[in-house]
C-alpha positions in Angstrom: 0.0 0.0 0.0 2.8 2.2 0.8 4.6 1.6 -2.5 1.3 2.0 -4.0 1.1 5.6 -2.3 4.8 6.3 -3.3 4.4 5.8 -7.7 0.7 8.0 -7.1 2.4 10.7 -4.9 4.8 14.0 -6.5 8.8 13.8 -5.8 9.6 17.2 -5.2 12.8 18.8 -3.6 12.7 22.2 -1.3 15.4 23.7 -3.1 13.2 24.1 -6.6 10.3 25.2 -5.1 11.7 28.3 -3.6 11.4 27.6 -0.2 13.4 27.8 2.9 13.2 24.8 4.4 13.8 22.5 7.4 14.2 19.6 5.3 18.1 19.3 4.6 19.3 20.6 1.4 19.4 18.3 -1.5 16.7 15.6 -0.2 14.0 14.2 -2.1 10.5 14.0 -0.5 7.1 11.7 -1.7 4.3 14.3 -0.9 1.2 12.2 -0.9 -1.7 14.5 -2.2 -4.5 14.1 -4.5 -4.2 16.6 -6.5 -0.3 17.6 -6.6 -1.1 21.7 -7.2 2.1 23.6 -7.0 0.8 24.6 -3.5 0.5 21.7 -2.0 4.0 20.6 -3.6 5.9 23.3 -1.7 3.6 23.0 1.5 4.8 19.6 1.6 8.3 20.4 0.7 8.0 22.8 3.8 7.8 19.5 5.6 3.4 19.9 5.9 0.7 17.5 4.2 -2.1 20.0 3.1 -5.1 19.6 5.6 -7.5 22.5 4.6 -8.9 23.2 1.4 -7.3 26.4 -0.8 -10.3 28.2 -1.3 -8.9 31.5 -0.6 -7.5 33.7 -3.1 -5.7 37.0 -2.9 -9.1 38.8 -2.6 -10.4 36.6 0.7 -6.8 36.4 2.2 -6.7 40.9 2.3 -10.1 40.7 3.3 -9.4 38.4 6.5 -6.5 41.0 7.1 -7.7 44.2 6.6 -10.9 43.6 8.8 -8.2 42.4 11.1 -7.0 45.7 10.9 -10.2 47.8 10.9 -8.7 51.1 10.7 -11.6 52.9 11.9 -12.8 50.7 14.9 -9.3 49.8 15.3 -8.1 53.9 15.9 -11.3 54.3 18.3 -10.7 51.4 20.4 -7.1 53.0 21.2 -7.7 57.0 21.2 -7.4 57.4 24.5 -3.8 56.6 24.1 -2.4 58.4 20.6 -4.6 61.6 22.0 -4.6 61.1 25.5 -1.2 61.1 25.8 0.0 64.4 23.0 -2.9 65.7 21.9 -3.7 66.7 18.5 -0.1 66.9 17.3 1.1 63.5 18.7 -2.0 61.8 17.3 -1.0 62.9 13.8 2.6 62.5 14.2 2.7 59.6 16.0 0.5 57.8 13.4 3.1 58.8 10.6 6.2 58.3 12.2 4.7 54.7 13.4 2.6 53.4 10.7 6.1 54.6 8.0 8.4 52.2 10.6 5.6 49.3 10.8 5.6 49.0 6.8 9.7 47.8 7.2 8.5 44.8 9.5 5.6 44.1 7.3 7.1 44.0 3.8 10.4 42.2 6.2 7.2 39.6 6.9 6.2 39.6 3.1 9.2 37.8 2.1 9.3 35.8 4.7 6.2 34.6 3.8 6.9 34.1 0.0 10.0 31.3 1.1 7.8 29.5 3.6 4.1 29.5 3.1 2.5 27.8 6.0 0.5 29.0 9.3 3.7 28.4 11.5 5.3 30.3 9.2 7.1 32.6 12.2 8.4 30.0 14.1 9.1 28.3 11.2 11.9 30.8 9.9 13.3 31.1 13.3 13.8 27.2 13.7 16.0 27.0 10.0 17.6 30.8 10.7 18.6 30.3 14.4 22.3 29.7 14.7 23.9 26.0 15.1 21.4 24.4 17.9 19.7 27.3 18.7 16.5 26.1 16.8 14.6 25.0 19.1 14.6 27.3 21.3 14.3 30.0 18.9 11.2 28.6 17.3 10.0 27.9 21.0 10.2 31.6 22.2 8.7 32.8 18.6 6.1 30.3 18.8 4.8 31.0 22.2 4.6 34.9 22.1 3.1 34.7 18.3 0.5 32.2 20.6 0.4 34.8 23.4 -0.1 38.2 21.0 -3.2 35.9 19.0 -4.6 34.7 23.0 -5.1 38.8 23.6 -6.5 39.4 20.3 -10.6 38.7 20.6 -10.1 39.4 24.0 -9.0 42.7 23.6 -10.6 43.8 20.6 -14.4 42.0 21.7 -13.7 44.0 25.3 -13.7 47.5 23.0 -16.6 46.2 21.3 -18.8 45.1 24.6 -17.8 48.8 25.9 -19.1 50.3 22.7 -22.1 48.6 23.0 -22.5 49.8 26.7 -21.9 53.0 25.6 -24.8 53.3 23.3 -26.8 52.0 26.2 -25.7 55.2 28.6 -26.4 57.5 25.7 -29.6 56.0 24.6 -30.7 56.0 28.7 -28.9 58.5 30.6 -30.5 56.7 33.7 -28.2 54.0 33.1 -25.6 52.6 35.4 -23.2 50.3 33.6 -21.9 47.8 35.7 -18.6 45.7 35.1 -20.1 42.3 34.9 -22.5 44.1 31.7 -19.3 44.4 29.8 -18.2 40.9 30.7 -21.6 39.2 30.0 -21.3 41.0 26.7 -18.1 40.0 25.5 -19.2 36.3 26.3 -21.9 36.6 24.2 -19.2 38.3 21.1 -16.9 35.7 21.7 -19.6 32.8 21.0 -21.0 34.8 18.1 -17.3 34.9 16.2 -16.9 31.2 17.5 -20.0 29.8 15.4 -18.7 31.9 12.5 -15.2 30.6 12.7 -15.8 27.0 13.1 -17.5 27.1 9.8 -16.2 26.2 6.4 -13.2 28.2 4.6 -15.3 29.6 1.8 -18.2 30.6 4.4 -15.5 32.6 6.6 -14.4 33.9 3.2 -17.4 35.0 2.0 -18.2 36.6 5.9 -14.2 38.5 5.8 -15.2 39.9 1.9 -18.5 41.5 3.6 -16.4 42.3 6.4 -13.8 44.2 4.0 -16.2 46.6 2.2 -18.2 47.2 5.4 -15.2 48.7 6.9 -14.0 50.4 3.5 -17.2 52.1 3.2 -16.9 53.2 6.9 -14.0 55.1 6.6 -15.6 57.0 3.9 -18.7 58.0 5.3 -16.7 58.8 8.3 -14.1 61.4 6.2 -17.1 63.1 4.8 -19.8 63.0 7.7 -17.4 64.0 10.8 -16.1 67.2 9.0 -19.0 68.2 7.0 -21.9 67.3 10.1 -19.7 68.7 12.4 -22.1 71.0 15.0 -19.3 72.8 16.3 -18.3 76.5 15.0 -16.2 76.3 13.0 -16.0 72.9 11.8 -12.7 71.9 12.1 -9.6 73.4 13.7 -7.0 75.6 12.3 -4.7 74.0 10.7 -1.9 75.3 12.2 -2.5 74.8 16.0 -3.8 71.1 14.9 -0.6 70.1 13.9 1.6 71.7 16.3 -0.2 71.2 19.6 1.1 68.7 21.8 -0.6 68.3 25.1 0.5 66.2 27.4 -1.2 63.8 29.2 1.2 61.7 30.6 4.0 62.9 33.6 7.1 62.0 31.0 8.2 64.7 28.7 5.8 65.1 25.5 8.4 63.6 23.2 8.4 60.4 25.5 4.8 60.5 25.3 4.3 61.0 21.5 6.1 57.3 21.5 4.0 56.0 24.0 1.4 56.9 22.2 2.3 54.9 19.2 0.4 52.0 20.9 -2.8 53.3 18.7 -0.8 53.0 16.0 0.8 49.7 16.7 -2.1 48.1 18.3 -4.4 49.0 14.7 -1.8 47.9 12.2 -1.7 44.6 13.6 -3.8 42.3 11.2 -1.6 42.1 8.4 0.1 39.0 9.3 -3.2 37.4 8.7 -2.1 36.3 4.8 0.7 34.2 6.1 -1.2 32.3 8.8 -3.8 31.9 6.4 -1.1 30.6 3.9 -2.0 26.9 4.1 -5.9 28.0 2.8 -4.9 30.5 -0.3 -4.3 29.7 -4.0 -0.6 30.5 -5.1 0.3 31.2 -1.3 3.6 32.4 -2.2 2.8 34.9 -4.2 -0.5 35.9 -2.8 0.0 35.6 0.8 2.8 38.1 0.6 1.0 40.4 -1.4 -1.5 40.4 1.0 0.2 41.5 3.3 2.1 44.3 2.1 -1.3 45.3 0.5 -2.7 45.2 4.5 0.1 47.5 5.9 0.2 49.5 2.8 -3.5 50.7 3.0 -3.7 51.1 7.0 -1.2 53.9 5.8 -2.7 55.3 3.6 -6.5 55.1 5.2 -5.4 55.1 8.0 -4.0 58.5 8.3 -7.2 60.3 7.0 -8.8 59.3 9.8 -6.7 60.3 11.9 -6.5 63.9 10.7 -10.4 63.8 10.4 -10.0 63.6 14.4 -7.4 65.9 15.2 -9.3 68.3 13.0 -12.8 67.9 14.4 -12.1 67.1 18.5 -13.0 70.7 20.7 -12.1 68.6 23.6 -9.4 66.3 24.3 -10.3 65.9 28.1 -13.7 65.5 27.5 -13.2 62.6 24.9 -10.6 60.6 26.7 -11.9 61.1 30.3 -15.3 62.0 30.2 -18.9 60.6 31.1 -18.8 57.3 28.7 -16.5 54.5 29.3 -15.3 54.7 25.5 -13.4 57.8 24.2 -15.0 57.3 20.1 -18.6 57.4 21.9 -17.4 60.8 23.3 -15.7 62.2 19.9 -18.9 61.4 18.1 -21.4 62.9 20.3 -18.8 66.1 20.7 -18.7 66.4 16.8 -22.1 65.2 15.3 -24.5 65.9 18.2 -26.5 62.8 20.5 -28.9 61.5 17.5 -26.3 61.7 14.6 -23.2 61.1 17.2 -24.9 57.2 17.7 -25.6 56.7 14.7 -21.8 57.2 13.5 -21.1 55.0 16.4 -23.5 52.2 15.7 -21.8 52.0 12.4 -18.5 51.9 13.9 -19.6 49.2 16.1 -20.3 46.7 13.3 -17.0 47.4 12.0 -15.5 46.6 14.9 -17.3 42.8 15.1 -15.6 42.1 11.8 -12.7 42.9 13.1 -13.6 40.5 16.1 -14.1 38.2 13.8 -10.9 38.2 11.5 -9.1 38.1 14.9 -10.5 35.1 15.9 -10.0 33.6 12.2 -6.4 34.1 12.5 -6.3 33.4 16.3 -7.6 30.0 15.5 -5.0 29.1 12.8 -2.0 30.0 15.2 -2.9 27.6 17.4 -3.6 24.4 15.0 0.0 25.5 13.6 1.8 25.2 17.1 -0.1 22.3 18.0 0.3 20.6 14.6 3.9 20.6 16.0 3.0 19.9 19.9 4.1 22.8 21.4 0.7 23.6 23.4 -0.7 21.6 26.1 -3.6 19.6 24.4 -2.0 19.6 21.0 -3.4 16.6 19.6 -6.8 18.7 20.1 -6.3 21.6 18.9 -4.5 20.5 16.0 -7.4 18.3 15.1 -9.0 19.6 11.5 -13.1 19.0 11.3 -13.9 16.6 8.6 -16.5 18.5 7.5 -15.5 22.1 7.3 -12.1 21.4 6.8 -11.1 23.8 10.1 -9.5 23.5 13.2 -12.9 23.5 15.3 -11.3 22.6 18.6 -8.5 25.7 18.3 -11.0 28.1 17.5 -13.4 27.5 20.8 -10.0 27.6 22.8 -8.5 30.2 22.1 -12.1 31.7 22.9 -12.4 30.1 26.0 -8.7 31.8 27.2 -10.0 35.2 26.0 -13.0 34.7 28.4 -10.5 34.5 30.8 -8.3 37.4 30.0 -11.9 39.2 30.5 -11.9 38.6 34.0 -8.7 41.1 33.9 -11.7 44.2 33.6 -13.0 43.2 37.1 -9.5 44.2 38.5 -9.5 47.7 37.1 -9.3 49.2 33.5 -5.5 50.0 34.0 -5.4 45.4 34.1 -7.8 44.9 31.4 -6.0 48.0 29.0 -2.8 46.3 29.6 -4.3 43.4 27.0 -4.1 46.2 23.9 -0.2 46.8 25.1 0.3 43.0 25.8 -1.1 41.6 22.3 1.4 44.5 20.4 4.3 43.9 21.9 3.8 40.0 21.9 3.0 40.3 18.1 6.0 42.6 17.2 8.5 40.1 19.0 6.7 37.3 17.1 7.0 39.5 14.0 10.6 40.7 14.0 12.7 37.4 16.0 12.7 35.8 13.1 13.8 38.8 11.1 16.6 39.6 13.5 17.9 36.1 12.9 17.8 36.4 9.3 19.5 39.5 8.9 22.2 38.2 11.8 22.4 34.6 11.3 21.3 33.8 7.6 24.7 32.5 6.4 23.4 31.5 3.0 20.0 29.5 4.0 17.3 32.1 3.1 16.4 31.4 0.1 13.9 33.7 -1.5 10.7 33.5 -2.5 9.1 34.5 -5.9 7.9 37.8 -3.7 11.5 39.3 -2.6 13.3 42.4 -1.7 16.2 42.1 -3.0 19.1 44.1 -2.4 16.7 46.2 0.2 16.1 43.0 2.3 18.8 43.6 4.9 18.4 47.6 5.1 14.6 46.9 5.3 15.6 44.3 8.2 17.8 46.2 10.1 14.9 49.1 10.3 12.5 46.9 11.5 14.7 45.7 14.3 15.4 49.0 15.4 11.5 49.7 15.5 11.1 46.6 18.2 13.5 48.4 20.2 12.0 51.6 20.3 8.4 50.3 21.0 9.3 47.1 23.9 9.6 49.8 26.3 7.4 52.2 25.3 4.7 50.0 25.3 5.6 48.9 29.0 5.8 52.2 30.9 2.8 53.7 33.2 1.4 56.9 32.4 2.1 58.9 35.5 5.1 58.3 38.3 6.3 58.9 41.6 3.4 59.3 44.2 0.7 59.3 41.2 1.8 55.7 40.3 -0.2 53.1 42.8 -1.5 49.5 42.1 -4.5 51.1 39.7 -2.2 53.2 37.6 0.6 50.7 37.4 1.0 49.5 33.4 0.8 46.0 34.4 1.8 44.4 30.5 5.6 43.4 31.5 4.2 41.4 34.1 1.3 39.9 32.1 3.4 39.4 29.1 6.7 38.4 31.1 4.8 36.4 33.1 3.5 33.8 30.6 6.2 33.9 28.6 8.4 33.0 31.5 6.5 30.0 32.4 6.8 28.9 28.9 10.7 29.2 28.8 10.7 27.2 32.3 8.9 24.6 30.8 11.2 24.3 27.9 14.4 24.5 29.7 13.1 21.8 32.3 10.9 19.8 29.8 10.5 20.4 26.5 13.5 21.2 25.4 14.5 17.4 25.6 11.3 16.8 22.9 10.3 19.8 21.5 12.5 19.9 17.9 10.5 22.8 16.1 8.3 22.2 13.1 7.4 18.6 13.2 7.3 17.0 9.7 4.1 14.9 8.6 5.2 13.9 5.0 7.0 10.9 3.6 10.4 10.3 2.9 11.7 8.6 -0.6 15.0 7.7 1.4 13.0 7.0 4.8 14.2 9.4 7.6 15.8 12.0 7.5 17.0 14.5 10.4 15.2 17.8 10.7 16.6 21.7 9.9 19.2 22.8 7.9 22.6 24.2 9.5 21.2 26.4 11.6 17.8 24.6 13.2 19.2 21.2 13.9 16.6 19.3 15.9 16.2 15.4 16.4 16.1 12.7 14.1 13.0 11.0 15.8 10.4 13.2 14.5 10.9 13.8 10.8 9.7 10.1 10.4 6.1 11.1 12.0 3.6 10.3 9.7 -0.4 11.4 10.3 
């Protein structure tokens, strides 16, 4: 039956296919598949067997992003932060400066994603570009803070959305006395909502992100016309001048300290557009598309992005009001101050449907992050979240978990909102240590076993490399410290995300160094061998014999 399976099956090798691989150099592998597409040729020379089904094209794999992104709700979850913290003239600068850095780390992820198209794709690289038996532990670290960054995601983004909706409630009836347990109840029900949606097949979920897409494109239009030209305040918008230049501090660090530290509205928006490569092992020509995807994500949170937020800085009379006022959520605020109560909600109703979408795509991605660790058994319970439904062809049982550990991250709101913002700070600077690890290890410790995709920088790769580096160094701390200090800083106004970050993160490096760094060997490979086993990684990610010969 074997042999049978063998003469049926494509002999491919990694090195023609254009990928960077943890297969050694020069080995011949008998990928058995059906149908023997070019996808699933260099999926399976990547070391995978395709599971899902490649209904997702270019189109589907932007749209799962970029309503991952959802620049407006996105921006209006995190105002309190880019215009809390400098005013006017932060807000616009910040966004700028920011979003111009974030596009080095994205189109650094690009062509990453071009040489190795699968979900895992992260950890992947840093397994095969870690130096000489570093892999592991490389693709370990990666691995669990890509895990951690996706864990805060529908969390934090459904906890926005359950205040929204609160929100409407205290405008609608001004008798109303939001209690915390309201929010909570309410991001239950979110969470379950964008559970059933997830668990269902890959062209439904594609079909859902493409509605999702055009609902938050035409958003941000009606938005840039409505908020300046319905403006009820005389005049309409601010001078031009005093917008740009006004810098009003509202933390106790000096306002250039505080312009950075408000680059977590920034961050924390243009944070979807790693979807594509997650999504890799679902999309047609994944190593072309995927990257493109991408780059077409953090291209247009630029570019749309912006607008918005000079439609803002233009239109806000009062910063204090917005970010500190009577309603729990600064947009609901901004909306009222701009547009008046009836047409205020309305602008905010629209922005809270938005904001589901994004939800949604967060919980789409969230969901493939975790079959692609567990597919290699890095999570407790791996052999159930990396189980694939027969029927939809998703990983049912990853979805609902990661839900059920943002229900718990929920419980953070109960301790105060200092606990439950530290989520927005935890899932950016998780994600941009996910991101650029495996960047930093290409630029450092390459050595000749990058090899690059079809969708490539070129000559710019390293420059491009080196600028995203220096962007995680600028934002780790930035993202970490507390707004006030000295006798101002207590338990409630204590930035908490080093210790919520650190913390996990430092139980999952204790685990490796006292357990599973005597199994854990990176990216597990499920295909079959021409020439039986072989050992796993290249010269840099050397791992153990014993699992390359896995089959499923």
């Amino acid at each position: 039956m074997a042999e049978e399976r063998r003469r049926s099956s494509n002999i491919v090798r990694p090195d023609a296919l254009h990928v960077t691989s943890v297969v050694k150099k020069g080995r011949e592998l008998a990928i058995v598949v059906e149908d023997g597409t070019l996808d699933a040729q260099a999926l399976g020379a990547l070391g995978y067997k395709q599971e899902f089904k490649r209904d997702f094209t270019l189109l589907e794999s932007f749209s799962v992003s970029f309503s991952v992104l959802g620049l407006l709700p996105s921006i209006a979850s995190t105002l309190g932060y880019g215009l809390g913290y400098s005013g006017t003239g932060g807000l616009i600068w910040g966004y700028l400066i920011a979003a111009l850095f974030i596009q080095s780390t994205a189109f650094s992820m690009a062509e990453l994603c071009s040489s190795i198209p699968t979900a895992g794709g992260l950890y992947y690289c840093a397994q095969v570009m870690a130096p000489p038996g570093w892999g592991p532990f490389f693709s370990w670290f990666v691995g669990w803070s890509n895990f951690c960054g996706f864990a805060t995601g529908p969390c934090s983004v459904n906890y926005a959305l359950a205040a929204m909706l609160i929100t409407c409630g205290q405008i609608t009836y001004p008798d109303y006395t939001p209690k915390t347990w309201h929010i909570y109840l309410t991001l239950l029900a979110l969470l379950i909502m964008q559970g059933i949606v997830t668990m269902q097949s890959t062209r439904f979920i594609g079909w859902v992100s493409k509605i999702g897409t055009i609902w938050n494109v035409i958003i941000i239009f009606i938005f840039l016309i409505w908020f300046p030209v319905g403006s009820i305040n005389s005049p309409k918008t601010s001078e031009t001048h005093a917008t740009w230049t006004t810098f009003e501090n509202g933390t106790e660090w000096p306002i250039g300290w505080a312009t950075i530290m408000g680059f977590l509205t920034t961050i924390w928006t243009m944070s979807g557009y790693d979807a594509p490569f997650h999504l890799s092992e679902e999309c047609s020509n994944a190593n072309v598309a995927s990257p493109r995807a991408i780059v077409m994500t953090s291209v247009s949170g630029l570019l749309l992005g912006w607008p918005i937020v000079l439609v803002i800085a233009y239109t806000v009379t009062n910063i204090t009001d917005v970010v500190a006022g009577n309603y729990g959520q600064p947009f609901g605020s901004l909306c009222l101050q701009v547009l008046g109560q009836r047409a205020g909600l309305a602008m905010f109703a629209l922005n809270i449907v938005a904001q589901f979408f994004v939800g949604q795509g967060c919980t789409i991605t969230a969901s493939r992050v975790v079959f692609a660790f567990s597919r290699d058994g890095a999570l407790p319970g791996s052999r159930w979240w990396s189980h694939v439904d027969k029927r939809t062809k998703t990983p049912v049982f990853a979805t609902w978990g990661v839900l059920f550990v943002a229900a718990l991250l929920g419980l953070l709101m109960f301790a105060s909102p200092v606990a439950i913002g530290a989520v927005f700070s935890i899932g950016a600077i998780a994600q941009y240590v996910s991101f650029t690890t495996p960047v930093a290890l290409k630029l450092f410790f390459d050595n000749g076993r990058f090899k690059p995709g079809p969708w490539n920088l070129g000559r710019w790769s390293r420059p491009i490399n080196a600028i995203a580096c220096l962007w995680l160094l600028i934002i780790i701390p930035a993202l970490c410290f507390p707004a006030v200090k000295g006798i101002d800083l207590t338990p409630l106004t204590m930035n908490w995300t080093a210790l919520i970050y650190g913390g996990p993160m430092l139980l999952a490096m204790t685990w490796y160094g006292v357990s599973a760094r005597k199994w854990f060997v990176g990216p597990r490979v499920n295909v079959e061998f021409v020439n039986g086993v072989e050992e796993i990684g290249s010269e840099g990610g050397s791992g153990s014999d014993e699992m390359m010969g896995e089959k499923r």
